[in-house]
C-alpha positions as CSV (number, residue, x, y, z in Angstrom):
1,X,-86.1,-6.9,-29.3
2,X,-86.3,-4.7,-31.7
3,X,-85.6,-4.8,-34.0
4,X,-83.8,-4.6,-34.4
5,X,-80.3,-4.5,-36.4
6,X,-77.0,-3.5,-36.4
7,X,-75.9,-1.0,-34.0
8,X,-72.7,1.2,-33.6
9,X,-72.1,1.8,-30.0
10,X,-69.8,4.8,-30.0
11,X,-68.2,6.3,-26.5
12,X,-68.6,10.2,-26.8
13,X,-69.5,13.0,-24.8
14,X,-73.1,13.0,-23.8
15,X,-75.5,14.9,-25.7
16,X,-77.4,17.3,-23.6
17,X,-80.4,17.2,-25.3
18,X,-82.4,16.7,-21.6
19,X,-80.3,18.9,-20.1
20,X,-81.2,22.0,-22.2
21,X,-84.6,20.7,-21.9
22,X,-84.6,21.1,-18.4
23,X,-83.0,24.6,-18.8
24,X,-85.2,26.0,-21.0
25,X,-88.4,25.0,-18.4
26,X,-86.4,26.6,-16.4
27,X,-86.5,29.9,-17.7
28,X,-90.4,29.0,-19.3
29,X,-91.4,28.6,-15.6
30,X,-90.6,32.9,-15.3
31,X,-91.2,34.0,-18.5
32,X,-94.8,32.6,-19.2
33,X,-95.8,32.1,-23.0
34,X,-92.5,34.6,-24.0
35,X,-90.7,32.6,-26.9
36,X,-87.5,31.0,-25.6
37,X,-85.1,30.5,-27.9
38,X,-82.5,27.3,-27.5
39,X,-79.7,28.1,-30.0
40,X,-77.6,24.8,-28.8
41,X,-80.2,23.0,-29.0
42,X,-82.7,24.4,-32.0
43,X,-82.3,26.0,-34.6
44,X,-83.5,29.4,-34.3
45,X,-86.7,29.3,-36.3
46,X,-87.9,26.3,-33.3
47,X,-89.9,28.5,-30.7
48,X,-90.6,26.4,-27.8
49,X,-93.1,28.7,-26.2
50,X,-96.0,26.5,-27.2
51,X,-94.6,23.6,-26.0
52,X,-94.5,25.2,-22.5
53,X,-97.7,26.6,-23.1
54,X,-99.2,23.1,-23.6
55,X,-97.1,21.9,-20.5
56,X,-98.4,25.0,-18.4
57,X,-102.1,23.9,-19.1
58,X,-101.2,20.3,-18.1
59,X,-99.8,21.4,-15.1
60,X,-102.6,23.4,-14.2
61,X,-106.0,22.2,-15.5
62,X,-105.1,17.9,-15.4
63,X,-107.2,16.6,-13.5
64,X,-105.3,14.4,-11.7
65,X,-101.8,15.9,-9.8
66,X,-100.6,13.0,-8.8
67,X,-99.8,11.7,-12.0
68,X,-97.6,14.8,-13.2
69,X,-94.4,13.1,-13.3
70,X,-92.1,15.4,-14.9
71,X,-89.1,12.9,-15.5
72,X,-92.0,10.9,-17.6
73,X,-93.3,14.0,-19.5
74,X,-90.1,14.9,-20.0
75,X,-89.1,11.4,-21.5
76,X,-92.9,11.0,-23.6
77,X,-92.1,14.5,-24.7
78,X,-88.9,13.1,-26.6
79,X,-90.4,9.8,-27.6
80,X,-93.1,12.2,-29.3
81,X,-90.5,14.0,-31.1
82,X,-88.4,10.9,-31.8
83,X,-91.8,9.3,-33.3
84,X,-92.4,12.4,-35.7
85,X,-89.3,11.4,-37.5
86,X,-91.6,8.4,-39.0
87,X,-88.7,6.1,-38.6
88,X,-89.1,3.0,-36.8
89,X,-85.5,2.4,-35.8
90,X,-84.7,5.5,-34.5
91,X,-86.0,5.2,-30.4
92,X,-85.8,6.7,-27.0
93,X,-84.7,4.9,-24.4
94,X,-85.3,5.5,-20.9
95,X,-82.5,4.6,-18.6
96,X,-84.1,1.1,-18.1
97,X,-84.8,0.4,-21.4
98,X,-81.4,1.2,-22.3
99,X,-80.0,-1.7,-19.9
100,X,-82.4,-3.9,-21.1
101,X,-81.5,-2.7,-25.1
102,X,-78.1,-3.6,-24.1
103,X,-78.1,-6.9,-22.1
104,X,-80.0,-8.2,-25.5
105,X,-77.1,-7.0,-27.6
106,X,-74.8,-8.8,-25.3
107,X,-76.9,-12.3,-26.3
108,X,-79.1,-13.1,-23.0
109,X,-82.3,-11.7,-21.7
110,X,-85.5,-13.0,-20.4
111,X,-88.3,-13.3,-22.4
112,X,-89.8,-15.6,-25.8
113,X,-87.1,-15.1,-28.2
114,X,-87.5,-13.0,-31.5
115,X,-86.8,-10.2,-33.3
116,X,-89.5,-7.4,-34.0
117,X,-89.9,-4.5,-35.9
118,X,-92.5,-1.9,-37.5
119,X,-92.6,-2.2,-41.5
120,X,-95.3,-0.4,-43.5
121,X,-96.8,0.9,-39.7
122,X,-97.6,-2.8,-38.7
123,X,-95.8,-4.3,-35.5
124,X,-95.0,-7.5,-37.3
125,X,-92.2,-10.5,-35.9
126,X,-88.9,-10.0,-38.3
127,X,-87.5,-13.6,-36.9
128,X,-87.7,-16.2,-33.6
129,X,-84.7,-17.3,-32.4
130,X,-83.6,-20.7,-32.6
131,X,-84.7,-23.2,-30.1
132,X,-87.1,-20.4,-28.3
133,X,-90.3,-20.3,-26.6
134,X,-91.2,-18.5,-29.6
135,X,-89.6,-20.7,-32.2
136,X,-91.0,-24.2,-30.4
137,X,-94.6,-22.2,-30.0
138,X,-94.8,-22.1,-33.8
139,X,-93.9,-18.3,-34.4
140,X,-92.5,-17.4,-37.8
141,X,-90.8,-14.7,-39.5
142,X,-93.6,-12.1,-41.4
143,X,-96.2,-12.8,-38.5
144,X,-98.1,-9.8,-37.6
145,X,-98.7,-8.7,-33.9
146,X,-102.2,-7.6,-33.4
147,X,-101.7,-7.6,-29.4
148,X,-100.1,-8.0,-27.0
149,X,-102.0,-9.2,-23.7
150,X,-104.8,-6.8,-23.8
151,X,-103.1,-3.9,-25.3
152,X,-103.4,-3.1,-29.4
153,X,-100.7,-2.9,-31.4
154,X,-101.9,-0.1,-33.3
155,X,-99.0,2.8,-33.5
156,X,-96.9,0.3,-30.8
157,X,-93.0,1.2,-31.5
158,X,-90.9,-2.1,-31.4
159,X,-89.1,-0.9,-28.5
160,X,-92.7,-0.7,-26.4
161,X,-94.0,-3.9,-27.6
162,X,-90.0,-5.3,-26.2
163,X,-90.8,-3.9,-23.0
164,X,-94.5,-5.6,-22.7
165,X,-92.8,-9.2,-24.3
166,X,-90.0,-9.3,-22.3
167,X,-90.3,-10.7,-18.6
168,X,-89.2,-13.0,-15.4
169,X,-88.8,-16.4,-16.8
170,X,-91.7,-19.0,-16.2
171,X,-94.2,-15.7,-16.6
172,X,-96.6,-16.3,-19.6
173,X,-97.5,-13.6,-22.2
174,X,-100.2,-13.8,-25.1
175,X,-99.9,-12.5,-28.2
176,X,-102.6,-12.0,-30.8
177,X,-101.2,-13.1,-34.3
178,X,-102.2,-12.8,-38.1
179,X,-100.1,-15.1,-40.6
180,X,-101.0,-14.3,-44.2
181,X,-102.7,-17.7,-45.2
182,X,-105.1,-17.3,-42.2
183,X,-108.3,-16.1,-42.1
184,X,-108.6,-14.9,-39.2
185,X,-105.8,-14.3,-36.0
186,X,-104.5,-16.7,-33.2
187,X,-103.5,-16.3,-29.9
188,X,-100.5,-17.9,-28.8
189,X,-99.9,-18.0,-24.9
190,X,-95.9,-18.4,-24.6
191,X,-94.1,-18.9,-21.1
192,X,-91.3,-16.8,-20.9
193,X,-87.6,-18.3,-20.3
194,X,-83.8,-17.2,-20.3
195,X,-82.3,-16.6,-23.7
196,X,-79.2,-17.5,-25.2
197,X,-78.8,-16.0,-28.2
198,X,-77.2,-18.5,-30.7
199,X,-74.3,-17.9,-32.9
200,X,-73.7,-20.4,-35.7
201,X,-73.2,-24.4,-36.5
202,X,-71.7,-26.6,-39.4
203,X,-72.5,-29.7,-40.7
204,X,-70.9,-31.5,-44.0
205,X,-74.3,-32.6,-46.0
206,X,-73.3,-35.3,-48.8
207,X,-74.6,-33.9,-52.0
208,X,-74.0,-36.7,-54.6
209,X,-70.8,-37.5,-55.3
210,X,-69.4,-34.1,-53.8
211,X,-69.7,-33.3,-50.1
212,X,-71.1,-29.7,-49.7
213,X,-70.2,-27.6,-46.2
214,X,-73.7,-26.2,-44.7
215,X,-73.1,-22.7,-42.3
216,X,-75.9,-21.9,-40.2
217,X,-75.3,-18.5,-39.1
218,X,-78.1,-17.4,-36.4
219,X,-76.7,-14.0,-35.2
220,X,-74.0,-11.3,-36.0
221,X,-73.4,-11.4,-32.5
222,X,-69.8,-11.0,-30.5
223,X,-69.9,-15.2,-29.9
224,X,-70.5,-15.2,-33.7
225,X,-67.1,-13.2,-34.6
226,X,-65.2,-15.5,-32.3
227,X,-66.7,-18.7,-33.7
228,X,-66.8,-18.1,-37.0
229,X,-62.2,-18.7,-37.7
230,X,-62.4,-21.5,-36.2
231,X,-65.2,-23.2,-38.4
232,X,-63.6,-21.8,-41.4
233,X,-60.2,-23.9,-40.5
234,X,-62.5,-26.7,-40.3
235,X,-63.7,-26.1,-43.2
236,X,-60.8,-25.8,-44.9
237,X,-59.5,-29.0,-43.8
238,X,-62.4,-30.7,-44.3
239,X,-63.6,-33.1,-47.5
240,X,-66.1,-30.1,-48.5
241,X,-65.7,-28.1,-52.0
242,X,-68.9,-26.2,-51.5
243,X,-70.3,-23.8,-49.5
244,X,-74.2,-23.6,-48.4
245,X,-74.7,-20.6,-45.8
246,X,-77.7,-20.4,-44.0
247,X,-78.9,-16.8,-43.5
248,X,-82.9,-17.4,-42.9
249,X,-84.4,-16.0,-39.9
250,X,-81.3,-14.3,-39.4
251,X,-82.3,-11.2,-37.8
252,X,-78.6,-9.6,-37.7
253,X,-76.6,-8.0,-35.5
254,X,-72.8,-5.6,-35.6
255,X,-72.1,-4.3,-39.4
256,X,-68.3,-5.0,-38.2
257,X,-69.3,-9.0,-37.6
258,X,-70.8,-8.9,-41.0
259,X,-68.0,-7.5,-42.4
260,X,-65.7,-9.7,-41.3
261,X,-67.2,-12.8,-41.6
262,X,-67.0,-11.6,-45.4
263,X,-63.5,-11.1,-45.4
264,X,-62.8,-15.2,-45.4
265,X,-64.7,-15.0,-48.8
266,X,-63.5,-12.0,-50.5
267,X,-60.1,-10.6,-51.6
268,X,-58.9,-7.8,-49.4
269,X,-60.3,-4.5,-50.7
270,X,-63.1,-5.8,-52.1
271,X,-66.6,-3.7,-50.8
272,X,-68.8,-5.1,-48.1
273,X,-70.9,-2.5,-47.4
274,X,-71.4,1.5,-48.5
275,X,-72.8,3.7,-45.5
276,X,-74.2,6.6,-47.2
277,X,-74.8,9.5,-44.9
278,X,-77.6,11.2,-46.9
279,X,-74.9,14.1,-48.4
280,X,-74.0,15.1,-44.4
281,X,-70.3,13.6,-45.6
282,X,-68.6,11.1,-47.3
283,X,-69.8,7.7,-48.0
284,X,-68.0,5.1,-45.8
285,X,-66.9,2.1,-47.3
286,X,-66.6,-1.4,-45.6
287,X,-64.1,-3.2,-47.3
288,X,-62.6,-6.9,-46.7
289,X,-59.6,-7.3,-44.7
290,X,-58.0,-10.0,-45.8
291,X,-57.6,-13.8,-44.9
292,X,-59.8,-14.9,-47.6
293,X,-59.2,-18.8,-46.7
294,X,-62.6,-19.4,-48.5
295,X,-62.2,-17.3,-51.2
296,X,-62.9,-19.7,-54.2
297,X,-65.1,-22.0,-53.1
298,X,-68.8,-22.3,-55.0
299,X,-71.2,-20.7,-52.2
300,X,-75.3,-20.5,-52.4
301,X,-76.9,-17.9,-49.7
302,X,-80.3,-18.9,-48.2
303,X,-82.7,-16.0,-47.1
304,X,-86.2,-15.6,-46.2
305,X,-88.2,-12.6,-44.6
306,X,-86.6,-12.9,-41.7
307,X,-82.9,-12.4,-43.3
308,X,-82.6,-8.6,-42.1
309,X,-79.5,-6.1,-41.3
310,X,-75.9,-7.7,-41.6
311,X,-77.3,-10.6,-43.1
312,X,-78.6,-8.9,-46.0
313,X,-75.0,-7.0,-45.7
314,X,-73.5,-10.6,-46.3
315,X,-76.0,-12.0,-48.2
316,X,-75.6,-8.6,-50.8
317,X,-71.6,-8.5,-51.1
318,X,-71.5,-12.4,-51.8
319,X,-73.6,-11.8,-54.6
320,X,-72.0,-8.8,-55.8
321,X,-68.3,-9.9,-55.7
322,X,-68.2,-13.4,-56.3
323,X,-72.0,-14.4,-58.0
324,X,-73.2,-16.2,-55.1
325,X,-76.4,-17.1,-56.0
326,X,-79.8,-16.5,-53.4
327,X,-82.0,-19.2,-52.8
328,X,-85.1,-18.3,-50.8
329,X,-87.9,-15.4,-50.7
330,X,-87.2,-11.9,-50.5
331,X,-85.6,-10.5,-47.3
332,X,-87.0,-7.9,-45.0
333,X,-85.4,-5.2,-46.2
334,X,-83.6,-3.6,-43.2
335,X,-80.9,-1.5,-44.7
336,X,-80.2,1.2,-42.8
337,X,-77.5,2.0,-39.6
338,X,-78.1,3.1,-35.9
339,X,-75.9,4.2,-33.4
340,X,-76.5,4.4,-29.7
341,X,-76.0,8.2,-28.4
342,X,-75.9,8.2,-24.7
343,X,-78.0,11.2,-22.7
344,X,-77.0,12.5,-20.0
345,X,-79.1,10.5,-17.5
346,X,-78.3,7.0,-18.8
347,X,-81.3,7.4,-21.0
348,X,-80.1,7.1,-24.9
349,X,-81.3,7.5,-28.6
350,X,-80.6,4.8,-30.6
351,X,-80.5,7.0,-33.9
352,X,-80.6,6.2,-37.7
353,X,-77.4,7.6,-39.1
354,X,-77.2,6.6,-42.2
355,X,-78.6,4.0,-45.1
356,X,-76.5,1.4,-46.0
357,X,-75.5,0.4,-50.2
358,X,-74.9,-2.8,-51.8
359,X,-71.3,-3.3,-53.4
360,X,-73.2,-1.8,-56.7
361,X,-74.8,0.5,-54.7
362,X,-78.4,-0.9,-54.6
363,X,-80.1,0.6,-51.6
364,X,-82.5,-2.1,-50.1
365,X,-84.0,-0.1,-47.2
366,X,-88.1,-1.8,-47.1
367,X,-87.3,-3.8,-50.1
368,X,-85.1,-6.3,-49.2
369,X,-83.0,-8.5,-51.7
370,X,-84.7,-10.5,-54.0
371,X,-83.4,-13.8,-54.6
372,X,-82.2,-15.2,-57.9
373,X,-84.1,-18.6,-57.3
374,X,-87.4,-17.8,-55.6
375,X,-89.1,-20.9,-53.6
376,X,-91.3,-21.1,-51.0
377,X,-91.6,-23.1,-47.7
378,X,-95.3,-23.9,-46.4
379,X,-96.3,-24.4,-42.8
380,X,-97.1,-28.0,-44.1
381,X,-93.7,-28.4,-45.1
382,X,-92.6,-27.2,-41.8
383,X,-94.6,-29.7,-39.6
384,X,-93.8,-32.6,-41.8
385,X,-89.7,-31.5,-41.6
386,X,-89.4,-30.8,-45.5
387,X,-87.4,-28.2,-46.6
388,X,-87.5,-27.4,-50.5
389,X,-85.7,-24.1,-50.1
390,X,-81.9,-26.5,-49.1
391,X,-83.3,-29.0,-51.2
392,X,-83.2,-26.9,-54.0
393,X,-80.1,-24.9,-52.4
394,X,-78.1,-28.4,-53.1
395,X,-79.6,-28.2,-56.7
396,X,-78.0,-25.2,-57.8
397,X,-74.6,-25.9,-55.7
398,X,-74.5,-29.3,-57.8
399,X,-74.3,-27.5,-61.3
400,X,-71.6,-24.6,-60.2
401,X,-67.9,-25.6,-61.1
């Protein structure tokens, strides 16, 4: 699923991109290689003439008629423009894929059970979910995807690679996988199952002499926002003076989740998140809303590679208002916002609409937040169920007053 990220889903009128599409064929089918001019949809320096000239020859010289499918030339001929942008969250969705886009959004779908995404042009696995074919086959967060079945990954958008991952449960796929340390790839062969995406647990780990509250947040999802007052109250009534929140392999999820989440932390007002529109119009700024029932209590954020999108958005204003420190490695470094703009077929854009600013306006788009305390976790530490990035998480915790 790609990547994948937080989404706005706005209700507006449809765009009629494919409409005036189809309108302008039709008046390209009588005028021949004469420039036709879109001024709704183009500006008026786009000539679409040699697009219809290209589609023409198609038409005419393939070899094969029985494959010229208009509907999928028409839909390859806006994934092609959608892929000259050079920006790998900004998709076309066919009517299908836009169901499937959305039942993962809504937190079950059939498949392994990870995030993925293109960074520096290489398909690459941005986090498995917990307790998923893909988590319990060994996948983890910075993996490269070489193949997928017998198909290359080479110039694969994450939405495509989705579609060839995702399947009827008890179905197998096999994926060709590069980790850094290794040499050479692997091939993992992962049966695929029905997947509940997580939200978040709580535990009270004793620290010393001081009992320290440890949030595992999994996903900004909807079941996330409901669960997460509850745990606070908890919290708050619990014997914990600390705060350890969990954010690795956190792919993300809604901006508004994120934001609210923060609000039991900060005072009302304070900046979550800047959305900065690129000069189109004014910054929008997320701000905490109030409630800030945890506001005061010491907190350490843990983040790895596979901490992207709202998680970097909570992991970033923690720091910024209230000197949370980060434990961890470096994020992935998805800082940017899409919305989902419905066509008029039930096919859809999911568009990037803006780029997203830390409190102090530190744009992290591919470069991800760097933690204040950087530490590693090996695959070794992994199999024998160490984990020095906590360990040294309840370090640091100790020593804030």
């Amino acid at each position: 699923m790609n990547n994948f990220l937080s989404v706005i889903k706005k209700i507006k009128t449809p765009i009629l991109l494919l409409v005036c599409f189809l309108a302008v064929f039709g008046i390209g089918y009588f005028t021949g290689k004469n420039a036709v001019v879109c001024n709704f949809c183009a500006p008026e320096n786009v000539n679409f003439s040699l697009f219809w000239e290209a589609w023409d020859t198609v038409s005419k010289d393939f070899v094969d008629p029985s494959k010229l499918d208009s509907k999928k030339m028409t839909y390859g001929a806006i994934s092609g423009m959608i892929k000259a942008l050079g920006d790998p969250y900004t998709s076309f969705f066919s009517p299908d894929d836009t169901k499937s886009f959305l039942e993962e959004v809504s937190g079950s779908f059939e498949g392994i059970g990870m995030e993925i995404s293109v960074k520096k042009n290489q398909l690459q696995i941005v986090s498995p979910i917990e307790n998923t074919p893909a988590q319990k086959a060994g996948l983890r967060a910075g993996d490269k995807i070489l193949k997928i079945n017998d198909k290359y990954t080479t110039d694969m958008t994450a939405e495509e690679a989705v579609s060839l991952i995702r399947g009827p449960q008890g179905t197998e796929v096999a994926l060709n996988i590069l980790r850094e340390e290794w040499s050479s790839p692997k091939e993992f062969k992962i049966k695929r199952a029905v997947i509940e995406v997580p939200s978040l647990t709580w535990k009270i780990l004793n620290n010393g002499k001081e009992d320290v509250a440890y949030i595992k947040l999994y996903h900004f999802n909807e079941k996330a926002d409901s669960d997460f007052p509850k745990i606070a109250f908890e919290i708050e009534k619990s014997s914990a003076k600390k705060i350890i929140i969990d954010l690795r392999n956190n792919p993300g999820g809604y901006l508004e989740v994120s934001q609210r989440i923060a609000s039991w932390f900060l005072e009302r007002g304070q900046t979550v998140v800047i959305e900065d529109f690129g000069g189109k119009k004014e910054d929008d700024i997320f701000k905490a809303t109030g409630n800030p029932r945890l506001l005061g209590y010491p907190i350490v954020v843990l983040i790895n590679e596979g901490s992207a999108s709202a998680s970097e958005i909570l992991a970033a204003a923690l720091r910024d208002n209230i000197s949370a420190k980060l434990v961890g490695k470096t994020s992935f470094g998805k800082g940017s916002v899409q919305q989902l703009m419905d066509l008029s077929d039930n096919s859809s854009i999911k568009i990037t609409i803006a780029k997203w600013l830390t409190p102090k306006r530190v744009q992290i788009n591919e470069k991800g937040l760097t933690p204040d305390i950087e530490i590693d976790i090996t695959e070794e530490d992994i199999n024998s169920g160490k984990d020095p990035q906590l360990d040294k998480a309840l370090e640091i915790i100790k020593e804030i007053k």
